[in-house]
Backbone as CSV, one residue per row, in Angstrom:
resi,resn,N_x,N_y,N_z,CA_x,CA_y,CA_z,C_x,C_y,C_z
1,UNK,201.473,80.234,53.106,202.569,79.735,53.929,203.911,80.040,53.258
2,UNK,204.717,80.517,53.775,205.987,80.811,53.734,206.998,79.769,53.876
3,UNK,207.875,78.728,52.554,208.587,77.705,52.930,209.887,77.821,52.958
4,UNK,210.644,78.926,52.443,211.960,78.944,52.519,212.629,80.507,51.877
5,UNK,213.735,80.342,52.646,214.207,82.032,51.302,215.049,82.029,50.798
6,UNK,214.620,82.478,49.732,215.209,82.392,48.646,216.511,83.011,47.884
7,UNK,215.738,84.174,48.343,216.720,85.671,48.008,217.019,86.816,48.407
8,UNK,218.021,87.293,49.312,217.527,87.916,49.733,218.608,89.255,48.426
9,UNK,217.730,90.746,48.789,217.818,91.750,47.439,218.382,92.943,48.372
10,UNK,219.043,93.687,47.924,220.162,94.390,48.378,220.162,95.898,47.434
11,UNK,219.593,96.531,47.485,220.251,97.997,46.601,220.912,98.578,47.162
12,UNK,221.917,98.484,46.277,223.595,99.283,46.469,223.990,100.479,45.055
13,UNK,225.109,101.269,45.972,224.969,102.420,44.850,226.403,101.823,43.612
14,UNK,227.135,100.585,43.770,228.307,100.377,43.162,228.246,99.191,43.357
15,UNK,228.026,98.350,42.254,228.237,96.956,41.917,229.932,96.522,42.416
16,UNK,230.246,96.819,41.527,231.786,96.591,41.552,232.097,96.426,43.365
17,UNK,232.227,97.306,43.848,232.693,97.917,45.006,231.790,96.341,46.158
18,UNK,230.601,95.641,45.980,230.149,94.945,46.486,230.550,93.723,46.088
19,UNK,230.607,93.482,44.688,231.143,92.008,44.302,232.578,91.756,45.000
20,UNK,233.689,93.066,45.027,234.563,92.548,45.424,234.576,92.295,46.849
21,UNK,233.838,93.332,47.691,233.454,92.630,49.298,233.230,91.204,49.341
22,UNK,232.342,90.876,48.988,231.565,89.635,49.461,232.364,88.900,48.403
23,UNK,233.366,88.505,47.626,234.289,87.998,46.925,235.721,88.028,48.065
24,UNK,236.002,88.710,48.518,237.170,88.898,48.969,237.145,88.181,50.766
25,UNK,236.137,89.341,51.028,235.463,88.802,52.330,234.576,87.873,53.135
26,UNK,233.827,87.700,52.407,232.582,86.561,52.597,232.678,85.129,52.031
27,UNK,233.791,84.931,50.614,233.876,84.255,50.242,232.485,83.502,49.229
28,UNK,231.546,84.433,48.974,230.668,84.207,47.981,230.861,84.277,46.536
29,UNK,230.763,83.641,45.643,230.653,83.933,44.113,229.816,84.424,43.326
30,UNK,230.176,84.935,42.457,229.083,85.625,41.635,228.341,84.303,40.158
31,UNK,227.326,84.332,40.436,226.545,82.982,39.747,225.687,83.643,38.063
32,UNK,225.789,85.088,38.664,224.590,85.495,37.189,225.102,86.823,37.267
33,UNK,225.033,87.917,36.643,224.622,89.283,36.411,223.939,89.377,35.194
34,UNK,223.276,90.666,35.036,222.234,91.027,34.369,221.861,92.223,34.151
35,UNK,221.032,92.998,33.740,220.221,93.519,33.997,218.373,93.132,34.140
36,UNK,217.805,94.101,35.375,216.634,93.579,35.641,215.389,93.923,34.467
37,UNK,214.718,93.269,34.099,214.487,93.538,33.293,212.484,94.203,33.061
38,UNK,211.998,94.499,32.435,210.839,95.111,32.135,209.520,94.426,33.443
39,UNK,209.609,92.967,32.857,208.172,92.722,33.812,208.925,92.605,35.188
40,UNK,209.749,91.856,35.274,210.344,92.237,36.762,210.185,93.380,37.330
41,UNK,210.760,94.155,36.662,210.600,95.607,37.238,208.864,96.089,37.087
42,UNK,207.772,95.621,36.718,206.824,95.596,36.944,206.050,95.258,38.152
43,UNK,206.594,93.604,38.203,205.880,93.122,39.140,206.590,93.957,40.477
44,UNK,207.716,94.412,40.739,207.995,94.968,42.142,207.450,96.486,42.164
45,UNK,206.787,96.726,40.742,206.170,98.671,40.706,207.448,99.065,41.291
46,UNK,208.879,99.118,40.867,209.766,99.877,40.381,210.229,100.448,39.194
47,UNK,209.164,101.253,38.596,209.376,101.243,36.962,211.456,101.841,36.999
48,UNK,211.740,102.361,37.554,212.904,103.125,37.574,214.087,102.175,37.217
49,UNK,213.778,100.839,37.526,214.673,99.729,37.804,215.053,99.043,36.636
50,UNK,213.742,99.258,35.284,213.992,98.450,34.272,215.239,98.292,34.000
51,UNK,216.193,97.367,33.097,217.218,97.604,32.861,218.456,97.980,33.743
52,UNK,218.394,98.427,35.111,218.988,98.354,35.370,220.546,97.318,36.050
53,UNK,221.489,97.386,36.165,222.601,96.279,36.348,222.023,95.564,37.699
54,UNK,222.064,94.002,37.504,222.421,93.405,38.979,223.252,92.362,39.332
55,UNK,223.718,91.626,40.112,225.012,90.401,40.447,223.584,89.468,41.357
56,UNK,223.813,88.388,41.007,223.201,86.860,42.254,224.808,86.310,42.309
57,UNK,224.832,86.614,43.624,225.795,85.770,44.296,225.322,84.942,45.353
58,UNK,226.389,83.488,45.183,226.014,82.841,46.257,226.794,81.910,47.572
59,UNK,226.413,81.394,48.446,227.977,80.867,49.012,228.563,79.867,48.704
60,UNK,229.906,79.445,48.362,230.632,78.287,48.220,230.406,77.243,48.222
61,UNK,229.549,76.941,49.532,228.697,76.171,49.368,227.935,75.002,48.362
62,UNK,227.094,76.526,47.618,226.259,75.835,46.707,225.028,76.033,47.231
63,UNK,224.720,76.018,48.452,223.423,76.534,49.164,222.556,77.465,48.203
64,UNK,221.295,76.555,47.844,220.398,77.409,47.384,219.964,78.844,47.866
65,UNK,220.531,79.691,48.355,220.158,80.710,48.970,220.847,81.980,48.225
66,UNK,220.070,82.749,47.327,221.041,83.924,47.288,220.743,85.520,47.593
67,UNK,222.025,86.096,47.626,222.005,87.387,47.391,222.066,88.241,46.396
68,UNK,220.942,88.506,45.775,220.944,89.888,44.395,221.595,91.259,45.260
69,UNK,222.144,92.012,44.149,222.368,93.182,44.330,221.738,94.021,43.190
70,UNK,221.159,95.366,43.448,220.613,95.776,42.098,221.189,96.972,42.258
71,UNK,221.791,97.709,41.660,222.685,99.109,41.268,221.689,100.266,41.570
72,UNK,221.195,101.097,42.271,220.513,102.271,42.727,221.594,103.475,42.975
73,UNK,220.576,104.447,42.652,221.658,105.947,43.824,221.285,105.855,44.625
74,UNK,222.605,106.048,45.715,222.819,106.059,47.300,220.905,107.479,47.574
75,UNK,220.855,106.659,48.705,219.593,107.546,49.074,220.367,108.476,50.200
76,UNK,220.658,110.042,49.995,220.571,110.893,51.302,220.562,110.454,52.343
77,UNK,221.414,110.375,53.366,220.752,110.106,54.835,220.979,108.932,55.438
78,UNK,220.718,107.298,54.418,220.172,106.472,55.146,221.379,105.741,55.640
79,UNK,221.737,105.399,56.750,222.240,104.438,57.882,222.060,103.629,57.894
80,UNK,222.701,102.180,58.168,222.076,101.044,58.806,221.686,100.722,60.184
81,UNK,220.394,100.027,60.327,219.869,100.085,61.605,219.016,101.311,62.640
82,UNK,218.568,102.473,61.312,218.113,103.804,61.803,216.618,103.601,61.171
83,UNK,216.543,102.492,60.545,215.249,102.334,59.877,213.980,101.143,60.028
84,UNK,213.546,101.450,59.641,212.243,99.996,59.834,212.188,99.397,58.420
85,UNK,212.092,98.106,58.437,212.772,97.206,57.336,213.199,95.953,57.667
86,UNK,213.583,95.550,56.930,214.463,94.599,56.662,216.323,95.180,57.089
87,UNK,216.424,94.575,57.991,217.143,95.213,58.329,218.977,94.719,58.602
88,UNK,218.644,92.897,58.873,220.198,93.074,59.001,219.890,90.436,58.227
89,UNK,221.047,90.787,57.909,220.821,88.686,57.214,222.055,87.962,58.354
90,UNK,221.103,87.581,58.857,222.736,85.984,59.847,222.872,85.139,59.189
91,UNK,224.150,85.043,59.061,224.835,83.651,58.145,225.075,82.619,58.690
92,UNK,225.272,81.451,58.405,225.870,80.710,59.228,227.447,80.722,58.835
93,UNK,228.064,80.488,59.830,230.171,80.797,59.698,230.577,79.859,60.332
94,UNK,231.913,79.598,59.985,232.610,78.822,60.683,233.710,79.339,62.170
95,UNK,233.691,80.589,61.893,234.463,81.386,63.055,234.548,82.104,63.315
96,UNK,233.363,83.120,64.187,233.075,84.317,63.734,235.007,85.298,64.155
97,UNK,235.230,84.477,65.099,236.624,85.275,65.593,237.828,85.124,64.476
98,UNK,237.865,84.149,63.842,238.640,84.240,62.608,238.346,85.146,61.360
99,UNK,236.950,85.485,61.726,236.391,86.685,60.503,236.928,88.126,60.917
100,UNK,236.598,88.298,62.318,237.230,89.642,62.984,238.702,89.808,62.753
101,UNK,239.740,88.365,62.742,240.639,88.831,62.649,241.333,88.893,60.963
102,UNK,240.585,88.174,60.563,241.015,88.955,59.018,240.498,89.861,59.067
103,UNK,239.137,90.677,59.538,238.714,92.044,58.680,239.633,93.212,59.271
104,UNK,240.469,92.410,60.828,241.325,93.677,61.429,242.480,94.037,60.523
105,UNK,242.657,92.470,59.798,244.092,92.358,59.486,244.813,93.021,58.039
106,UNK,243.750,93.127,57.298,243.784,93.806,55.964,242.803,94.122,55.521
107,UNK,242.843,95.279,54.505,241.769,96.357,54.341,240.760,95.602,53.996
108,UNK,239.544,96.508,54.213,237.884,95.756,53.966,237.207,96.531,54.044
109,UNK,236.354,96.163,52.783,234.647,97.225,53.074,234.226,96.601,53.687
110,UNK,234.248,96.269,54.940,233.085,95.643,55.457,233.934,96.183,56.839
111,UNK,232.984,96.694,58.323,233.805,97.471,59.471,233.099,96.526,60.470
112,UNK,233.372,96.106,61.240,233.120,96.024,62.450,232.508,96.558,63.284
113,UNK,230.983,96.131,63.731,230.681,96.999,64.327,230.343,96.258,65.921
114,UNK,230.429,94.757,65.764,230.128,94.060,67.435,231.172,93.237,67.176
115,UNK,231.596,93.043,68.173,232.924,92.105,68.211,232.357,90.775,68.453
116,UNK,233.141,89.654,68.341,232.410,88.277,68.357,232.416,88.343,70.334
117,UNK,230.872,87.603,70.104,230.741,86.779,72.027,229.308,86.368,71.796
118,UNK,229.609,85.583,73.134,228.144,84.954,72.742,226.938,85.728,72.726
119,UNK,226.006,84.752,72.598,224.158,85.868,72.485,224.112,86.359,73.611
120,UNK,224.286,85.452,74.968,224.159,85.264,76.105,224.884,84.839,76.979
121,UNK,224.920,85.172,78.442,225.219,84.140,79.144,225.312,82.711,79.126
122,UNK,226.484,81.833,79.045,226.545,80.234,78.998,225.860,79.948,77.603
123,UNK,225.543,80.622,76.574,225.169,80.653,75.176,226.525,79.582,74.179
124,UNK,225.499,78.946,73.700,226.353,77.740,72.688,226.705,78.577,71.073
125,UNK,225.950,80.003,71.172,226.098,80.551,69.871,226.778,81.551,69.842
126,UNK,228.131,81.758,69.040,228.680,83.178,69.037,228.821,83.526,67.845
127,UNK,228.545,84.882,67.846,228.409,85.554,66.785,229.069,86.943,67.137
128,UNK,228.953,87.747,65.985,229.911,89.094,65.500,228.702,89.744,64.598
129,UNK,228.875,91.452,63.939,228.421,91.648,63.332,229.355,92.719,62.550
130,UNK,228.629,93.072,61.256,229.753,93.700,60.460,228.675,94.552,59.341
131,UNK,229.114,95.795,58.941,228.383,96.362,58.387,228.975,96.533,57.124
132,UNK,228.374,96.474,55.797,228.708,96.286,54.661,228.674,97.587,53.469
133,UNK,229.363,97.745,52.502,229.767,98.541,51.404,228.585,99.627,51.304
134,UNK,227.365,99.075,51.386,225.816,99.533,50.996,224.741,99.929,52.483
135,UNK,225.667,99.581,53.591,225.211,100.016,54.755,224.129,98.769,55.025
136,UNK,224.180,97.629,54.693,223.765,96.411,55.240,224.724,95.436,56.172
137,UNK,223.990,95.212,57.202,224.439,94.467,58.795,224.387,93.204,58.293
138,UNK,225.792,92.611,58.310,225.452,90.907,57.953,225.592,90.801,59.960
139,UNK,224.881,89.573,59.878,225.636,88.800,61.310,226.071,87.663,61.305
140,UNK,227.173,87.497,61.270,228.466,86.295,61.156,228.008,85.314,62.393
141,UNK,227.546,84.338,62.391,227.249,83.317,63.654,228.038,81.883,63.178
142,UNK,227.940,81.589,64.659,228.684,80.213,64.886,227.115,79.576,65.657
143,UNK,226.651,78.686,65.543,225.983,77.819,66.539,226.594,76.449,67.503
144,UNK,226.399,76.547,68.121,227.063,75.670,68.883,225.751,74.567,69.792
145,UNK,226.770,73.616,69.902,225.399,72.666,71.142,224.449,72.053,69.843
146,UNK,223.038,72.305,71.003,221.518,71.822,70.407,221.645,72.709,69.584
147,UNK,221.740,74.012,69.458,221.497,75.018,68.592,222.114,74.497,66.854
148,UNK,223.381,74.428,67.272,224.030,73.573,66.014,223.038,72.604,65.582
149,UNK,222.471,71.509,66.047,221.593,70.472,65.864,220.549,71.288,65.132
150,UNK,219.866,71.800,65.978,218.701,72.397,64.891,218.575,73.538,63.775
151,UNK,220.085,74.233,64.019,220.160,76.039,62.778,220.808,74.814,61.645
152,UNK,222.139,74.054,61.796,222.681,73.579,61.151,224.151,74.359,61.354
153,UNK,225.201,73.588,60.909,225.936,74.580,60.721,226.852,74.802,59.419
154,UNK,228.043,75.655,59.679,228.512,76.050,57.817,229.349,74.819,57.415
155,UNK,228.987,74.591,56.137,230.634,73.745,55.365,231.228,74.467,54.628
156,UNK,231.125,76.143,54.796,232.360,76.881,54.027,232.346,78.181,54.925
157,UNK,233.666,79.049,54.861,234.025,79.826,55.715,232.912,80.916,56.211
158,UNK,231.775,81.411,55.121,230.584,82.080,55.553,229.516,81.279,54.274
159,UNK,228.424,80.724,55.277,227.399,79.747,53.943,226.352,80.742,54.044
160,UNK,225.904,79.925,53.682,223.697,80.364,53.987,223.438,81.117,54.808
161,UNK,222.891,82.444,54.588,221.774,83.580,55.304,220.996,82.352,55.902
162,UNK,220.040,82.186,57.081,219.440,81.374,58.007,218.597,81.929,58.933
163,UNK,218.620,83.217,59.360,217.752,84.296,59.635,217.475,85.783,58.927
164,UNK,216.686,86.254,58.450,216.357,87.782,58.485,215.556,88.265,59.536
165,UNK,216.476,89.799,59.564,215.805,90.418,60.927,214.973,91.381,59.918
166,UNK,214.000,91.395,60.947,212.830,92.980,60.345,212.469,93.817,61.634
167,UNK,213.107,94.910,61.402,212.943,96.030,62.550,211.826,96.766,62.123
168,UNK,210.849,97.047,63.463,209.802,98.147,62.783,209.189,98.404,64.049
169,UNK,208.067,99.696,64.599,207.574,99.847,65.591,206.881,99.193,66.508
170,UNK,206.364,98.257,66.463,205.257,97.817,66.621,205.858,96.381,66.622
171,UNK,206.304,95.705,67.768,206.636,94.218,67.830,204.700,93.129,67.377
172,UNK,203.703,93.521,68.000,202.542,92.389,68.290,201.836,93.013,66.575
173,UNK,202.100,93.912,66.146,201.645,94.154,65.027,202.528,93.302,63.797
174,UNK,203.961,93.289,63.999,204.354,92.479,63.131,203.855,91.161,63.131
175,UNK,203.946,90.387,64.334,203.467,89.290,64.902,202.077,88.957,64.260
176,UNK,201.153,89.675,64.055,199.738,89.596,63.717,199.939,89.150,62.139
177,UNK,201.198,90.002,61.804,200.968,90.288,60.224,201.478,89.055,59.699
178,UNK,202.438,87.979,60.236,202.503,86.965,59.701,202.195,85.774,60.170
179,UNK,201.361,85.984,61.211,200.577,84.732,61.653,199.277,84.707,61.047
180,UNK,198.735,86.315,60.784,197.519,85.998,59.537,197.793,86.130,58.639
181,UNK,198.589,86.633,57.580,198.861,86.261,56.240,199.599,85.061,55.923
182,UNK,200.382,84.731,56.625,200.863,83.134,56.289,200.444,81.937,57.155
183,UNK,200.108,82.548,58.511,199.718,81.518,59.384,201.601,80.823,59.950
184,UNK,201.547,81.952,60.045,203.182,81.288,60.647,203.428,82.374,62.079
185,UNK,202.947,81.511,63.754,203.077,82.607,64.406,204.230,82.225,65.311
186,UNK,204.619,83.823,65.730,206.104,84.199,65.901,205.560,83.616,67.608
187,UNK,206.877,83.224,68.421,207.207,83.162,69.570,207.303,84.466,70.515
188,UNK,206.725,83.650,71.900,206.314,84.989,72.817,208.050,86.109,72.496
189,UNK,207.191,87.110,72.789,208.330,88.144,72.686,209.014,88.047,74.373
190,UNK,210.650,88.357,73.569,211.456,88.378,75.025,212.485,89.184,75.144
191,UNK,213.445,89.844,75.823,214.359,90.763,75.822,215.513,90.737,75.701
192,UNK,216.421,91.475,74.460,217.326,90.856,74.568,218.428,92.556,74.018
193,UNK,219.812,91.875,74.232,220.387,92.964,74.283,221.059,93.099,72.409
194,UNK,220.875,94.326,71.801,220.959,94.107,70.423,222.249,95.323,69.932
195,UNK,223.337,94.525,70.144,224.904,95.959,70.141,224.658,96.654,69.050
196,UNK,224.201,96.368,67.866,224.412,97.659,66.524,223.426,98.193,66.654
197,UNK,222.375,97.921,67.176,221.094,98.849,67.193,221.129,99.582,68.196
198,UNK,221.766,99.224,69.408,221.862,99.898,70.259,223.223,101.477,69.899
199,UNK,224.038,101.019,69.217,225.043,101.561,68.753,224.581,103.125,67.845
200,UNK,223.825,102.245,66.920,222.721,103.292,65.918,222.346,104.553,66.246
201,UNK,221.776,104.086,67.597,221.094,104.980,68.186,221.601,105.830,69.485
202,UNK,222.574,105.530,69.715,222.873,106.591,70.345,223.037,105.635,72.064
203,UNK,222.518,104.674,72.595,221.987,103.562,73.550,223.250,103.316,73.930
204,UNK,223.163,103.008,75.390,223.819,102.035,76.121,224.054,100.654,75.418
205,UNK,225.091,99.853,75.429,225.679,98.779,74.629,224.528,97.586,75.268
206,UNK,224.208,97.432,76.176,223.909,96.861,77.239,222.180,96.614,77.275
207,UNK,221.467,97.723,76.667,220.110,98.103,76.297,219.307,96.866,75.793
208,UNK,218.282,96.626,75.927,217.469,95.499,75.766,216.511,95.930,74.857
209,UNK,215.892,95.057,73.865,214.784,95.347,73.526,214.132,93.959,73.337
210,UNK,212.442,94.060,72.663,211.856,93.240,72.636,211.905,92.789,71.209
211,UNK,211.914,91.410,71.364,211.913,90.383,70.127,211.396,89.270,70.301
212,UNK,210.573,88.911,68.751,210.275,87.412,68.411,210.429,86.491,67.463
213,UNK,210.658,85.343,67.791,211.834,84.694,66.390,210.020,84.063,66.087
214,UNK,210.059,84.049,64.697,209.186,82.916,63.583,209.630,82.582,62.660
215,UNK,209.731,81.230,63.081,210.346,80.174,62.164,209.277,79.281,61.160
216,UNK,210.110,79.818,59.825,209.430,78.896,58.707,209.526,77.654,58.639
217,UNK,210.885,77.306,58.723,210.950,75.616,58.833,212.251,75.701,59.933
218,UNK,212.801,74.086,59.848,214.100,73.775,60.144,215.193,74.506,60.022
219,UNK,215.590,75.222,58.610,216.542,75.550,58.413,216.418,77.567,58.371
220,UNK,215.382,78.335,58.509,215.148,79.368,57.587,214.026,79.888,58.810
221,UNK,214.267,80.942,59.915,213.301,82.137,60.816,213.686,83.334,60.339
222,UNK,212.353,83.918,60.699,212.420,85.316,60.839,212.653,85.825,62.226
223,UNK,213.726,86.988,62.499,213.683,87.984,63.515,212.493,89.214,63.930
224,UNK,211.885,89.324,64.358,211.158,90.381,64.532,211.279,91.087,65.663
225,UNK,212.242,92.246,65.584,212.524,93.313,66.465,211.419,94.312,66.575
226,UNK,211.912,94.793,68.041,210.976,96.297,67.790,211.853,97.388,68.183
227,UNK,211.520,98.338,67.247,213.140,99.484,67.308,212.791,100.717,68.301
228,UNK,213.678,101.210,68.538,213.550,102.678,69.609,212.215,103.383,69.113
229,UNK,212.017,104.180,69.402,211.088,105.515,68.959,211.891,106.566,67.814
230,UNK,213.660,106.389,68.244,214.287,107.729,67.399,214.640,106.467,66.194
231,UNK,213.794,105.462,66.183,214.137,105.040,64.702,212.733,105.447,63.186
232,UNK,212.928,105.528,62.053,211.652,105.961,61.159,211.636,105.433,59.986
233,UNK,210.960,105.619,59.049,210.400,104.974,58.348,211.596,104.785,57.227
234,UNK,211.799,103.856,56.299,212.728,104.259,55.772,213.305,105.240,54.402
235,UNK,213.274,106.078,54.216,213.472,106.613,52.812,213.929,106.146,51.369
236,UNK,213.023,106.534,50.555,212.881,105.581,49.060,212.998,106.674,47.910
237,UNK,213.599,106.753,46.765,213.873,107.040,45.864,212.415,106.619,44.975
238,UNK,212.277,107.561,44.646,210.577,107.217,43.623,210.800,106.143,42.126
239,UNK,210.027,104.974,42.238,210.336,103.942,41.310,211.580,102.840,41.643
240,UNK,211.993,103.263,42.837,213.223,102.563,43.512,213.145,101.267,44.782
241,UNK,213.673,100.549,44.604,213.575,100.046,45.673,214.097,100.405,46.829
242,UNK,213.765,100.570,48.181,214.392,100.704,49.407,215.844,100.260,49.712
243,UNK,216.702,101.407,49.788,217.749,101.047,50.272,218.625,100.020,51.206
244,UNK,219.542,99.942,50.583,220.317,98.523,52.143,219.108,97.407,51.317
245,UNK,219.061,96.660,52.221,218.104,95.394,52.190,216.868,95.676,52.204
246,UNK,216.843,95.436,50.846,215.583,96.180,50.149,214.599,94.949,49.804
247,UNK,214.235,93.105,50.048,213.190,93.150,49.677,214.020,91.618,49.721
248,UNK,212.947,90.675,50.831,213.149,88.939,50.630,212.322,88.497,49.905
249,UNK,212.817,87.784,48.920,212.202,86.887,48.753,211.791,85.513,49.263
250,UNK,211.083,84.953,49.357,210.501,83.476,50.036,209.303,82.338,48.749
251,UNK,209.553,81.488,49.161,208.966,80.072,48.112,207.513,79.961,49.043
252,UNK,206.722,80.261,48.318,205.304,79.942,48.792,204.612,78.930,48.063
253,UNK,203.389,78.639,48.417,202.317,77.379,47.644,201.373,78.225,46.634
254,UNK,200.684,79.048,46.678,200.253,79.918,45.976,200.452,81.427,45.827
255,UNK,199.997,82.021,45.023,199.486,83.500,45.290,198.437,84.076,44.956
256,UNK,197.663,82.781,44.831,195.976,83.494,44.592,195.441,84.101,45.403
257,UNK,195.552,83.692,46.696,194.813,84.343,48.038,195.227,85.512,48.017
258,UNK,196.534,85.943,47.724,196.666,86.822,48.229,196.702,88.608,47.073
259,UNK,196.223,87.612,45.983,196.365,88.673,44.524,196.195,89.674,44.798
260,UNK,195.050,90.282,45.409,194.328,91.539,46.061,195.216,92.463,46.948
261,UNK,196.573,91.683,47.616,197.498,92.632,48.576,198.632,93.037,47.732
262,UNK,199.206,92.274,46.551,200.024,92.476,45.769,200.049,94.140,45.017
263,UNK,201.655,94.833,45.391,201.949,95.769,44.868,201.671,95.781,43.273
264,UNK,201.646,94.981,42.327,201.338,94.893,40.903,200.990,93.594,40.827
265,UNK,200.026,93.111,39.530,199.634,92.052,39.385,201.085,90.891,39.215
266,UNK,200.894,89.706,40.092,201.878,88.887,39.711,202.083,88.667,37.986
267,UNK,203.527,87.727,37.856,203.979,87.892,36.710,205.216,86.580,36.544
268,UNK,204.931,85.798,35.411,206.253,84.500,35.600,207.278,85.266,35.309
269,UNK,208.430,85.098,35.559,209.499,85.622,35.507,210.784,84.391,34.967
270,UNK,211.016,85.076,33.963,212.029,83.659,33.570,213.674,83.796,34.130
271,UNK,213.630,84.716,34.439,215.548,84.625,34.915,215.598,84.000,35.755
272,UNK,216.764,83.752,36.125,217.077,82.810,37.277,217.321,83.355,38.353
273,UNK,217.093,83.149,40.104,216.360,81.497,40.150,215.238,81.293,40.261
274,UNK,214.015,82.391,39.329,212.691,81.914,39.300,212.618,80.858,38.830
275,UNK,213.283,81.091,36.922,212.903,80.068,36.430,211.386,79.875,35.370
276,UNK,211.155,80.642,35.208,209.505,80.803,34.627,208.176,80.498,35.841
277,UNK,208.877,80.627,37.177,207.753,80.607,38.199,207.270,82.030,38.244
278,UNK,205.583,82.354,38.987,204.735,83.495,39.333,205.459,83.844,40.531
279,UNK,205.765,85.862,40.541,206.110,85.809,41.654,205.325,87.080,41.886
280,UNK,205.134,87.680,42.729,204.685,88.924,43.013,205.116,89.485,44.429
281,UNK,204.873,90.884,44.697,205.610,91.331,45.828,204.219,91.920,46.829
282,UNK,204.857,91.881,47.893,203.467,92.402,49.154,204.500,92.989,50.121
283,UNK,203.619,93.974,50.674,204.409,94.794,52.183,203.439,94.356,53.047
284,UNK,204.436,94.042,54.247,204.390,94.146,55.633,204.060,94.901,56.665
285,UNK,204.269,94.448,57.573,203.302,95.454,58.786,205.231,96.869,59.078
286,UNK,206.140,96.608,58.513,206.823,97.577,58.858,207.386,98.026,57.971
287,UNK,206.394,97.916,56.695,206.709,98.776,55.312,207.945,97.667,54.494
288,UNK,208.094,96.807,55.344,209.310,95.830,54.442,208.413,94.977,52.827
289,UNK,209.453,95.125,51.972,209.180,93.897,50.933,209.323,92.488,50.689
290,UNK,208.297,91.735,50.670,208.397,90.673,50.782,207.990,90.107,49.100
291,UNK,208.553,89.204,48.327,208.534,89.089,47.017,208.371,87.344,47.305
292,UNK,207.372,87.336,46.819,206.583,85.866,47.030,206.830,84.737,45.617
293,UNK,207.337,83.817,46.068,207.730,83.186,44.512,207.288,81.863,44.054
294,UNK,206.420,81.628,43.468,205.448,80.239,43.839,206.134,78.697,43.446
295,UNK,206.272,77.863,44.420,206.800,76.793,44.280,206.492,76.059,43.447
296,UNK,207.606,75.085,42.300,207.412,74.482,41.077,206.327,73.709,41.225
């Protein structure tokens, strides 16, 4: 079972160039840097990674939730939203239209790529989206109504990630993959209109696709999209982690069951915010990383 997330992991080709985004723009702080170190870089079978630089930042907040960045070369090619993955983090915000108009108003790595409005018709939730330094899609949301009642909402200008989306071919195959490995099953799939993906690809703004939200708890779902046909697999640097949003972590109850699916044998990990907890990593039904971290 899957209880919360933790972290979500980001390879970018310029530290610097990201701390000051999400410092300037997002209003997140930087809590740790490092380099990653030997068994870490074991347990994810990225030997390439040892040693290499990373930042945990987190929001203002204080919200247990963070974002690593780990220093990689830019991979050839890759886009955001052209791939299957892990693909884009919703925050919770306090305005998504006050975010648009600072990012119009002075320079920013971070571009605009959907303007704020609601999800829907007569929709209590508005949101924006914005594409970042490393070619990762944050989505800036407001909840409003019941919705507010049950997502929660921000006490600082951008808080807590609260959804990850995972794009990949195959909507009922993702669906399978985490209702039998965690026993957490996703909601009937339904249609909805998705502007940067549609954008990505070449699509009418307007274009629908199929999706299903599964929710871990109260505070913390997964998105599960299903992407065009002209979207593919995503391209990886050998010993590297996957580009853009490269790999969630989540707080589980064990990882014995699942020792046998694990990319390398789990491993305690003492940096923070393991902490000296077992964590180990497993893929998904759309090639995404999921880094499993066992609860104290």
């Amino acid at each position: 079972m899957l209880k919360l997330i933790l972290i979500v992991t980001l390879n970018v080709p310029n530290l610097a160039d990201v701390e000051a985004a999400y410092t300037e723009s997002i209003g997140y702080r930087t809590i740790d840097r490092g380099t990653i170190n030997a068994e870490l870089a074991r347990v994810w079978a990225t030997p390439a990674l040892a040693q290499r630089p990373y930042l945990l930042m987190q929001p203002a907040s204080g919200e247990p939730v963070y974002l690593r960045f780990v220093q990689s070369p830019a991979v050839p090619g890759y886009a955001a939203m052209k791939t299957h993955g892990w693909n884009a983090i919703e925050m919770l915000a306090q305005d998504p239209d006050e975010m648009a108009r600072r990012l119009r108003a002075a320079p920013s790595r971070f571009r605009i790529v959907g303007e704020p409005r609601p999800l829907g018709p007569n929709s209590p939730i508005r949101a924006m989206q914005i594409v970042g330094p490393a070619e990762e899609v944050l989505y800036i949301t407001k909840p409003g109504g019941e919705a507010a009642q049950q997502l929660g909402t921000a006490s600082t200008f951008v808080d807590r990630p609260f959804i990850i989306i995972l794009g990949g071919p195959d909507l009922p195959a993702m669906q399978r993959f985490y209702a039998e490995t965690f026993g957490i099953p996703a909601g009937a799939a339904i249609q909805a209109r998705m502007t940067v993906l549609n954008k990505a690809h070449g699509l009418d703004i307007e274009t629908t696709h199929p999706l299903a939200m599964a929710r871990l708890s109260a505070r913390f779902s997964l998105e599960l999209d299903e992407y065009p046909p002209t979207a593919t697999e995503r391209p990886r640097l050998s010993g590297e982690l996957p580009p853009g949003i490269a790999m969630v972590s989540f707080e589980t109850d064990s990882l014995d069951r699942l020792a046998d699916r694990l990319l390398a044998p789990a491993g305690k990990i003492a940096q923070a915010p393991y902490d000296g907890r077992r964590v180990g990593v497993l893929r998904g039904a759309a090639g995404e990383l999921l880094e499993l971290v066992e609860a104290p």
